[in-house]
N, C-alpha and C positions, 0 to 999 in steps of 0.2 A: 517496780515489778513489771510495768507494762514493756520495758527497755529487753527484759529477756526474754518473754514472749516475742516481740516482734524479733530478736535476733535469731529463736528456735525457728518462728517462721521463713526467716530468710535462709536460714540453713538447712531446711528443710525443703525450701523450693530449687535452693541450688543443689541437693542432691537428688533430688526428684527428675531434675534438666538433664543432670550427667547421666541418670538411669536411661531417660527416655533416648537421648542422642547414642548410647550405647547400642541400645533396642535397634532404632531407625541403622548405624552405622550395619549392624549384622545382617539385616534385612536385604539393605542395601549390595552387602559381598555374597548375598544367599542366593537373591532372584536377580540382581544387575548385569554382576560382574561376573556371575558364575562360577563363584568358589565355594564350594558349599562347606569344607575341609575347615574353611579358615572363618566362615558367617558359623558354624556350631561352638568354634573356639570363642568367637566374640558375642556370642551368644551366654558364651557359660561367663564370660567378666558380668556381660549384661544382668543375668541371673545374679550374679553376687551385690553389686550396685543397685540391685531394686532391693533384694534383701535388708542393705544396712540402711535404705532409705526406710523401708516399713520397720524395721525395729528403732530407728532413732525416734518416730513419730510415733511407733508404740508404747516407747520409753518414755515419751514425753506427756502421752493422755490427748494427743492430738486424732481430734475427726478423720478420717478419712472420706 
């Protein structure tokens, strides 16, 4: 039992990473580079990826 807990945690953390590098990359094309066009599109992937990160951990009965 303990074997799929730590597997939900580790897939939990590595989709928790792609969300937040998502977040940072939009941020980055928003106030860096100056495209704002293209930081609100990668904003909205970003939005989707924190989504399935918080329902896989909701589905799971994991803390936040």
């Amino acid at each position: 039992m303990g074997s799929l807990v730590l597997r939900d945690k580790e897939v939990a953390r590595k989709k928790g990473f792609w969300a937040l590098g998502a977040w940072t990359g939009s941020a980055v094309l928003i106030g860096v580079v100056g495209m704002p066009v293209m930081g609100v599109a990668a904003a909205g992937g970003a939005s989707y990826l924190t989504y399935k990160w918080f329902m896989f951990r909701a589905k799971r009965g994991m803390r936040f």
